[in-house]
Residue frames relative to the residue before (quaternion, step in Angstrom):
aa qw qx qy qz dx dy dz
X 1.0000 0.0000 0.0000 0.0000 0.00 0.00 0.00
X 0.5869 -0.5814 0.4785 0.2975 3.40 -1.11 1.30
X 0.1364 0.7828 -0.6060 0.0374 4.06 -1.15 0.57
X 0.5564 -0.6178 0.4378 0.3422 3.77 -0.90 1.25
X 0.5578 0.4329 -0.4166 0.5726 4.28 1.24 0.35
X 0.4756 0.6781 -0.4466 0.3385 3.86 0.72 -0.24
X 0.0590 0.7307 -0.6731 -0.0972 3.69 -0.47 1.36
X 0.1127 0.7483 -0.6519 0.0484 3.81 -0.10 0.50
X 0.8779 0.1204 -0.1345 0.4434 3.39 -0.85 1.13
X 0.3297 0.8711 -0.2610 0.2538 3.43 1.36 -0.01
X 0.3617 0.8134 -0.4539 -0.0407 3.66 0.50 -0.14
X 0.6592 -0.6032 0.4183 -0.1633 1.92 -1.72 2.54
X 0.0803 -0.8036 0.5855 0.0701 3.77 -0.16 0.28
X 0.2290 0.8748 -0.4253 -0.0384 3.71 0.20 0.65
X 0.2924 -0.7313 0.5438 0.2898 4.23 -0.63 1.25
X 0.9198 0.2943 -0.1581 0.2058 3.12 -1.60 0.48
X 0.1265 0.9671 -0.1242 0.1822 2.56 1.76 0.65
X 0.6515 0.3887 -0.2217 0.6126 3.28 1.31 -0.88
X 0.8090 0.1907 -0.4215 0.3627 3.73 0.13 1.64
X 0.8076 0.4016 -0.0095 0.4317 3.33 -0.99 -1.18
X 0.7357 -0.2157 0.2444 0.5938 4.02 -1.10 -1.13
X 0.5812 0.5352 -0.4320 0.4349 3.72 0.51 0.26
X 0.7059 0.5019 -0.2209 0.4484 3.27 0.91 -0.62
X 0.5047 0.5714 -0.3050 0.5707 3.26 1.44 -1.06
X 0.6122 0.7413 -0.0345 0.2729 3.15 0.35 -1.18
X 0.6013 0.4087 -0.1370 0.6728 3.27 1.05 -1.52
X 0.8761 0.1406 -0.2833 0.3639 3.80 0.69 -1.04
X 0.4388 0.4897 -0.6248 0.4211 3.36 0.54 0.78
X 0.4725 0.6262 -0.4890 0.3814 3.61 0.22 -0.07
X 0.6851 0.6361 -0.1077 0.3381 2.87 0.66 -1.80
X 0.7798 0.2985 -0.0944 0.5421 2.90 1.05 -1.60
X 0.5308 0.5393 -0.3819 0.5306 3.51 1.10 0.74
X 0.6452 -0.6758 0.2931 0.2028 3.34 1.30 0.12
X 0.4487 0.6282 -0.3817 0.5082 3.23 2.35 0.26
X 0.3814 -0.7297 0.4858 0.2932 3.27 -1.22 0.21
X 0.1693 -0.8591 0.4772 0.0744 3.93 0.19 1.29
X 0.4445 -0.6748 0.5842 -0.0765 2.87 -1.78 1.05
X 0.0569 0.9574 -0.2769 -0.0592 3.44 0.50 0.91
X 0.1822 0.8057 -0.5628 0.0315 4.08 0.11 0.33
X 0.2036 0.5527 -0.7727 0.2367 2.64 -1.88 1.16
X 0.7857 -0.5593 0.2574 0.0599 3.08 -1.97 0.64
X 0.5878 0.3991 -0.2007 0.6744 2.97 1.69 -0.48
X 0.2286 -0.6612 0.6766 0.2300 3.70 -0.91 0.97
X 0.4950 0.6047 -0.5278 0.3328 4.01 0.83 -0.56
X 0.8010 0.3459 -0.1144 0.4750 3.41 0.30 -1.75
X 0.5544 0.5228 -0.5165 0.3906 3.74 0.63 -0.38
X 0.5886 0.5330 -0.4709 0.3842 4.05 1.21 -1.42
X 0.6903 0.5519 -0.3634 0.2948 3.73 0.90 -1.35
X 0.4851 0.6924 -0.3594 0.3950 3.69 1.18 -0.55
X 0.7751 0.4330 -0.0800 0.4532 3.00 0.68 -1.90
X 0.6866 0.3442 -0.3735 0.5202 3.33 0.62 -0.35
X 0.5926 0.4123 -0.5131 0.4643 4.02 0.44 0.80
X 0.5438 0.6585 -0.4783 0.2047 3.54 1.24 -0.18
X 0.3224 -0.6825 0.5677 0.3287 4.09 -0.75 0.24
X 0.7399 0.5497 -0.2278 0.3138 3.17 -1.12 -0.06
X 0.5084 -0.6313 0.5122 0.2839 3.94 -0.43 0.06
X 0.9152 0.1007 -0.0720 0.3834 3.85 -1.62 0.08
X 0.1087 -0.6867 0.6040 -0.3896 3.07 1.02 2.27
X 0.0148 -0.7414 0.6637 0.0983 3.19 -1.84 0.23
X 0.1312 -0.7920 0.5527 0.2238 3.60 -1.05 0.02
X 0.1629 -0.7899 0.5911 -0.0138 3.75 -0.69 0.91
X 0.0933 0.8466 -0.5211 -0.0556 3.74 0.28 0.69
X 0.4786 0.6986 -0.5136 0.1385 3.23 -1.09 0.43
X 0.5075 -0.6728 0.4174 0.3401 3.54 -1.53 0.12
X 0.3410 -0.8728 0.3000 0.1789 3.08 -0.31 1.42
X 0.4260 0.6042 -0.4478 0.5030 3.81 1.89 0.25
X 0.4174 0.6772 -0.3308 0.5077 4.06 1.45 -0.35
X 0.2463 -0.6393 0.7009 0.1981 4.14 -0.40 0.56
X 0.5633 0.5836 -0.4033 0.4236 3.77 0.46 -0.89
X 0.8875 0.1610 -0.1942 0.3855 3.04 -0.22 -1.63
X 0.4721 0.6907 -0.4368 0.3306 4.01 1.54 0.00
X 0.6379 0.6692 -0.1837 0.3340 2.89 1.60 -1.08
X 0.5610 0.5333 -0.1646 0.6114 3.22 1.63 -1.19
X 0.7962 0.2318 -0.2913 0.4769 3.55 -0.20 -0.27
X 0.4354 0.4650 -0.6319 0.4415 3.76 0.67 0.86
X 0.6127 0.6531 -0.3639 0.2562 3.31 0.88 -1.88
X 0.7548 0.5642 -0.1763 0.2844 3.00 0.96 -1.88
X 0.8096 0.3788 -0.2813 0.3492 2.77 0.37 -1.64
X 0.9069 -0.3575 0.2051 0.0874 3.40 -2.27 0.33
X 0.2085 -0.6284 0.5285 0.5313 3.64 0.63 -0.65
X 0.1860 -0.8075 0.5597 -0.0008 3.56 -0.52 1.62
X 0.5344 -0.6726 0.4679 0.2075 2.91 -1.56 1.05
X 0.7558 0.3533 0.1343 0.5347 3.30 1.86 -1.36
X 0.1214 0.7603 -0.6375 -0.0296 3.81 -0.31 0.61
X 0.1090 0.7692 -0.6281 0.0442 3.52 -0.86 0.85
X 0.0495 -0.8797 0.4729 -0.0059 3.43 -0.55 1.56
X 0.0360 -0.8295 0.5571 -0.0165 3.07 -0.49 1.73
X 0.7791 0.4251 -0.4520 0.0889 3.13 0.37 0.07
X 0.1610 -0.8394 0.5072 -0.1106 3.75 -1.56 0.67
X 0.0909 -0.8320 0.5247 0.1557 3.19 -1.23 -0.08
X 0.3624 -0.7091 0.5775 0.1797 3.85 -1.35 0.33
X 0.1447 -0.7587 0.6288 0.0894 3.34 -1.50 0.87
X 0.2768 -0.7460 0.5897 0.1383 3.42 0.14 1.13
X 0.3453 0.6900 -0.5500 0.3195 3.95 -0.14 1.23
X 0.3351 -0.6213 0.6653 0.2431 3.82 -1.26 1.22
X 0.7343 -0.4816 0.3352 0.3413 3.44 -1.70 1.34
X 0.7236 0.4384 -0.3186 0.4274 3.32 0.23 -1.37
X 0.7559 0.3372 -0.2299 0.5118 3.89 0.65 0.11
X 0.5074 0.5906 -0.5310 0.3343 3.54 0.88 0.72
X 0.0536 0.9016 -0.4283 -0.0301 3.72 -1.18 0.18
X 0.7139 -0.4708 0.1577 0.4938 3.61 -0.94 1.43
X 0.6423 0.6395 -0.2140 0.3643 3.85 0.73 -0.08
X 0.6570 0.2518 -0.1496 0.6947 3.03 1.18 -0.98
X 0.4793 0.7035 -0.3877 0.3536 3.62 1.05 -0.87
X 0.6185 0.4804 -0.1194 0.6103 3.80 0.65 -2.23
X 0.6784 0.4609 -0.3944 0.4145 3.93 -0.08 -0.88
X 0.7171 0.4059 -0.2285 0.5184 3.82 0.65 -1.22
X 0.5585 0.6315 -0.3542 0.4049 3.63 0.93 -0.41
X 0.6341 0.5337 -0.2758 0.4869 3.31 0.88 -1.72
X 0.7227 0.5262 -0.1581 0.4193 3.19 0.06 -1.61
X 0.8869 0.2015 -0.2854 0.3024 3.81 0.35 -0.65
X 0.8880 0.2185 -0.0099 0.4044 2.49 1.83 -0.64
X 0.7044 0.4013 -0.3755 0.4492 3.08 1.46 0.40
X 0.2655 0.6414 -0.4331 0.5749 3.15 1.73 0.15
X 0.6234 0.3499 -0.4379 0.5452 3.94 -0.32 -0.79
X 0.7654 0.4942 -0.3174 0.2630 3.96 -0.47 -1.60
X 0.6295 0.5357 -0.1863 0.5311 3.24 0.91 -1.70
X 0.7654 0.2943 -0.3886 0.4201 3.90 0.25 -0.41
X 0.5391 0.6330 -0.3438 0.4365 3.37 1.35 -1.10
X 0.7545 0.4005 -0.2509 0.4554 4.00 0.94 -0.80
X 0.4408 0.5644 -0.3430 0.6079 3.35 1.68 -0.72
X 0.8149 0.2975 -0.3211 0.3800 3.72 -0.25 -0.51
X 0.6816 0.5361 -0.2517 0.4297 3.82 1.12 -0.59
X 0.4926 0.5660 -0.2877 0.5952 3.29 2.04 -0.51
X 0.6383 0.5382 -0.2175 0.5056 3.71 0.58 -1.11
X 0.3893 -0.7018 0.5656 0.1896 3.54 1.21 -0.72
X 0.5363 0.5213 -0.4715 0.4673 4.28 1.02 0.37
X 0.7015 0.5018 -0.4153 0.2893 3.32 0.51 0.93
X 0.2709 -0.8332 0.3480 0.3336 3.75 0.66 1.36
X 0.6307 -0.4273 0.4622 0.4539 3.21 -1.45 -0.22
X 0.7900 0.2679 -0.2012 0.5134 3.81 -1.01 0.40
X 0.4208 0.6659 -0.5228 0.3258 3.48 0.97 0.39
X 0.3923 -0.6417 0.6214 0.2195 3.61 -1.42 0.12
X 0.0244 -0.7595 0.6478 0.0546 3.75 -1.11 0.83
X 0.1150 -0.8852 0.4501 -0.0250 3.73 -0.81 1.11
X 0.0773 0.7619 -0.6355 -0.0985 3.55 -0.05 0.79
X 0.6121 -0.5662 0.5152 0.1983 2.90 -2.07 0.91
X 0.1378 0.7223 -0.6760 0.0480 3.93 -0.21 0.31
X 0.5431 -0.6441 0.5356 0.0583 3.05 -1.98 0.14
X 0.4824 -0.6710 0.3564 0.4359 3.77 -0.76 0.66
X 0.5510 0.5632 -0.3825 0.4825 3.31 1.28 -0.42
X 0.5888 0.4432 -0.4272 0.5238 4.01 0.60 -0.30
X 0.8741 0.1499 -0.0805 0.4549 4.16 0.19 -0.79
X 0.7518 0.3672 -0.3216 0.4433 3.88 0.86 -0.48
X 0.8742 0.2101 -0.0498 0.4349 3.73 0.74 -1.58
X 0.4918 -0.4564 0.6852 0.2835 3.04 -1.28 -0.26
X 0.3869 0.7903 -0.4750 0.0121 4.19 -0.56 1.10
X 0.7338 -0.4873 0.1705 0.4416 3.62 -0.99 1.09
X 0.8137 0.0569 -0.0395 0.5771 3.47 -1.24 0.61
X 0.6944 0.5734 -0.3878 0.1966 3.73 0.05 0.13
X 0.2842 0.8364 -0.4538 0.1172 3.35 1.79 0.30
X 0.5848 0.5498 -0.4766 0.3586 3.71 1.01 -1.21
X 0.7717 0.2447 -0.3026 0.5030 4.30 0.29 -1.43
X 0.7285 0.4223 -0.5178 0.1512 3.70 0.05 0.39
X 0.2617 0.7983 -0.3285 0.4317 2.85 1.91 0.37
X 0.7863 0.3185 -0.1244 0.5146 3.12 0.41 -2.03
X 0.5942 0.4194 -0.4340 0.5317 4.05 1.22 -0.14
X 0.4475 0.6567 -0.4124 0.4455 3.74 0.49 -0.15
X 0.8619 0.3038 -0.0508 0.4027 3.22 0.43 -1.50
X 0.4406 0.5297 -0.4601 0.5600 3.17 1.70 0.32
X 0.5911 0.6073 -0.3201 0.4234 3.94 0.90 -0.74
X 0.6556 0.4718 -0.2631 0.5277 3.78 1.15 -1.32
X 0.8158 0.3781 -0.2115 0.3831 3.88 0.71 -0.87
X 0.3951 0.6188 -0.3614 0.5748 3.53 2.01 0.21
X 0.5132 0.5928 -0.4531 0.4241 4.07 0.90 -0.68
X 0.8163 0.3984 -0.0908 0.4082 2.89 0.12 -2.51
X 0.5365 0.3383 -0.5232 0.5692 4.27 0.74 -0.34
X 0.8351 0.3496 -0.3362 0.2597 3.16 -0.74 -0.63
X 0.5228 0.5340 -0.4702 0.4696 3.57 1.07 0.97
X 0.6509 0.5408 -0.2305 0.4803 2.90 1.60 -1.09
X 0.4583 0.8098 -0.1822 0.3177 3.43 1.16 -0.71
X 0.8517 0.4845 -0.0632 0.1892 2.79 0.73 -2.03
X 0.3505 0.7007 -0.4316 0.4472 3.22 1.74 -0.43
X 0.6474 0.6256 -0.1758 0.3983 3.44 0.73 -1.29
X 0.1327 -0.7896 0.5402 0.2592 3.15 1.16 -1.28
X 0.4620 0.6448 -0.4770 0.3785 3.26 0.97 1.17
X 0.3088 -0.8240 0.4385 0.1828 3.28 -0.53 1.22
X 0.2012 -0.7476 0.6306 0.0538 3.66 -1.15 0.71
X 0.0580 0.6443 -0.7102 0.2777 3.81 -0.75 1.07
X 0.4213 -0.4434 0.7636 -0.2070 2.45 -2.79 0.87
X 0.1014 0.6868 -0.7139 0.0919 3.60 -0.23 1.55
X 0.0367 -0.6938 0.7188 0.0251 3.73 -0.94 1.03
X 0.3627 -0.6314 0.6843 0.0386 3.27 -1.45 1.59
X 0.3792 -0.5684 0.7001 0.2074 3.32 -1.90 0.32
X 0.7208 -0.4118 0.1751 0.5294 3.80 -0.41 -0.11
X 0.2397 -0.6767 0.6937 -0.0574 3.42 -0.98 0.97
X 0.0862 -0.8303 0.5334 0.1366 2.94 -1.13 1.38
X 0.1616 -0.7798 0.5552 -0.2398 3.44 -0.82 2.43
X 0.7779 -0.3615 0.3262 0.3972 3.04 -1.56 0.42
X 0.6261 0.6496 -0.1850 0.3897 3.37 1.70 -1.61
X 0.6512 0.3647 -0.2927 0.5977 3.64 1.18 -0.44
X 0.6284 0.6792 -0.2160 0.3116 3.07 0.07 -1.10
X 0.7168 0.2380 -0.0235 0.6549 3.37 1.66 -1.47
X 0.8695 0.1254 -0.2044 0.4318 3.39 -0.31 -0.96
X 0.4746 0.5448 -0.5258 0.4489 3.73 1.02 -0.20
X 0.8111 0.4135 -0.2360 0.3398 3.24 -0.21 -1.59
X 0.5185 0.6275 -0.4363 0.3834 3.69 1.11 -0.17
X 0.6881 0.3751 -0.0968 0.6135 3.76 1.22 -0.69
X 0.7861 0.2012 -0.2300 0.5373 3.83 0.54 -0.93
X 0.2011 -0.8255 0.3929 0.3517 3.73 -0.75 0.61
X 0.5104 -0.8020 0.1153 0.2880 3.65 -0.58 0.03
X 0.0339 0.6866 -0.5186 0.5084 2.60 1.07 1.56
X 0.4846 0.3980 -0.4364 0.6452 3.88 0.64 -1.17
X 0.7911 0.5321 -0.2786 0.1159 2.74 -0.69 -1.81
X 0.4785 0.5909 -0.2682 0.5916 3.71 1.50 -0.97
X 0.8305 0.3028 -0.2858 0.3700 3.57 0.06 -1.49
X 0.4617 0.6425 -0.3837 0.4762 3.69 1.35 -0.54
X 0.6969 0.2969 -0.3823 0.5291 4.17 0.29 -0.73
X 0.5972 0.5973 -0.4570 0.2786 3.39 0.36 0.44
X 0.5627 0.6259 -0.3293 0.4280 2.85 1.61 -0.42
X 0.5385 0.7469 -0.2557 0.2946 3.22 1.70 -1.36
X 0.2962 -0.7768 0.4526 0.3225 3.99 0.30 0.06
X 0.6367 0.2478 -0.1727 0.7095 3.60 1.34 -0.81
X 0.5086 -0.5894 0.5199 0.3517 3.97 0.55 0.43
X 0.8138 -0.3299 0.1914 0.4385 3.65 -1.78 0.42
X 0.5389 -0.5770 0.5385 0.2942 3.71 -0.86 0.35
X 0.1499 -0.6451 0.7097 0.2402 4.18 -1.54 -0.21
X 0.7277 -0.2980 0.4933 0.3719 3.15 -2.04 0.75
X 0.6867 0.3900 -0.4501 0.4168 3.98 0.10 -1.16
X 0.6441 0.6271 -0.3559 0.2553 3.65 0.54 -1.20
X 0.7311 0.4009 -0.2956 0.4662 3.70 1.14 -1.11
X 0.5321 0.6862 -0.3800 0.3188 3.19 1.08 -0.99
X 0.7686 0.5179 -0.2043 0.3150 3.37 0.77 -1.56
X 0.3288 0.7133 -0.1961 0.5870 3.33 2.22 -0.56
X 0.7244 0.5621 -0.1877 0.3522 3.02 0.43 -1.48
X 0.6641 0.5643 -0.1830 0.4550 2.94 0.71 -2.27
X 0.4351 0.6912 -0.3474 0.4608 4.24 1.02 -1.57
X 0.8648 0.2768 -0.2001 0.3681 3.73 -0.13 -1.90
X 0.7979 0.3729 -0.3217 0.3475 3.50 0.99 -0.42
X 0.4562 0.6410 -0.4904 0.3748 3.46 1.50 0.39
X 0.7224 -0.4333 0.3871 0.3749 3.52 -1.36 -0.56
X 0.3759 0.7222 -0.4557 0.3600 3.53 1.99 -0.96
X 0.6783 0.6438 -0.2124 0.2833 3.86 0.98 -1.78
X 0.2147 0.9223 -0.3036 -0.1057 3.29 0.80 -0.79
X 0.6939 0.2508 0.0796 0.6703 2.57 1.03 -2.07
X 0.3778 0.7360 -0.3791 0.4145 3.81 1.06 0.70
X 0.4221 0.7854 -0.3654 0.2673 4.18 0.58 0.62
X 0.7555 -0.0036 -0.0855 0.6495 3.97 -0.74 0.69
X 0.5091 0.6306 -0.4957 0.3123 3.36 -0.07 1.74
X 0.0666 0.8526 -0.4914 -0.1649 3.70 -0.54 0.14
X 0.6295 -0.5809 0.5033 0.1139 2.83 -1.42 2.56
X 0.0923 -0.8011 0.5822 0.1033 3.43 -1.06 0.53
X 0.0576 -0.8825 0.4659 -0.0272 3.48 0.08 1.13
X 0.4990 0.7276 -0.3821 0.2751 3.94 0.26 1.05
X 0.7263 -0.5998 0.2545 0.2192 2.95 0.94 1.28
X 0.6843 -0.5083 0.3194 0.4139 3.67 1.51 0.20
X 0.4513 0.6217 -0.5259 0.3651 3.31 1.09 0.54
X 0.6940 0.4549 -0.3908 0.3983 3.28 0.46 -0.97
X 0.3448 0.7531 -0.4506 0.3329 3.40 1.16 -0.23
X 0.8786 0.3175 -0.1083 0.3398 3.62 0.10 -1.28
């Protein structure tokens, strides 16, 4: 039975695929019956993605999307897409007084101009249908809180929130929706590694406590996810979805 969540035939464009809520991601899609598009940086972990996908007329688009080359190539390639959902990123777990134009420009690329530059690369190119849905990942720390050492990514997730308003006015003629899903901690490759290299986990223990429903899963955002790119969304556009389990609550 037809249902306004029903991505059949859908093609899904998804960044950062080859871990964490991208990865999840890629297969719920999948298992929703869209056809997904996967890029990311690792061709190892991007095959492992793809080979969990269900379903038939998958793709794979590797490359590094801070790279004009390889940005360039995955516009060319990819499909006229029903869906752009950009998850991928990274975090620099650093206190202000110790941040710098280095690590600063590195987190930029990567969260944010990578996301813009393809998003404009792909609307120039014309691969983006009319009634489609575009999704950048951002962070409660970019639009709800205020969190330790994290000024450098909530910056660059911030500014994904400020440039999600102004597309998604422009958009709408189109009837293409533009949004901002910001997670609370999610437990990913992304904690696990580069958090926990710097925060130990103890913190990290006393920190889900804060969490009313405790730390979040990859399945949890995805399904969110899955919500913004169906039809259910419609009337859903220049917003950001908080998804964190009741922290911001308190």
């Amino acid at each position: 039975m037809a249902t306004p969540f029903d991505l059949t035939n859908h093609h899904i464009l998804v960044t950062g695929a080859s871990s964490g809520i991208g990865k999840q991601t890629a297969i719920t899609m999948a298992q929703l019956g869209a056809k997904v598009i996967i890029t990311g940086r690792n061709q190892a972990k991007l095959n492992d993605t793809f080979e969990l996908l269900t379903g038939e007329g998958h793709a794979q688009l590797p490359g590094d999307m801070t790279q004009e080359s390889d940005l360039a190539a995955i516009i060319e390639q990819a499909p006229a897409l029903d869906g752009v959902i950009h998850s991928a990123g990274i975090v620099k777990v650093l206190p202000f007084r110790f941040i710098n134009k280095a690590e600063m420009q590195r987190l930029y690329e990567i969260n944010y101009e990578a996301p813009v530059l393809l998003t404009q690369g792909l609307l120039k190119a014309k691969k983006i249908n009319k009634k489609a849905a575009i999704l950048f990942i951002s962070s409660i720390s970019g639009v709800k809180v205020g969190l330790m050492a994290n000024s450098m990514y909530s910056g660059t997730k911030g500014a994904l929130s400020g440039i999600t308003k102004t597309l998604a006015l422009e958009l709408a003629p189109q009837q293409i929706r533009v949004n901002t899903l910001a997670p609370g901690m999610v437990r990913t490759e992304m904690v696990t590694g580069d958090v926990t290299n710097t925060v130990s986990s103890e913190a990290l223990t006393e920190d889900e406590k804060l969490y009313p429903l405790g730390y979040g899963n990859p399945e949890d955002i995805a399904s969110t996810i899955a919500f913004l790119m169906s039809p259910a969304a419609r009337w859903i556009t220049g917003t950001d979805i908080v998804i964190d389990g009741g922290y911001s609550c308190k």
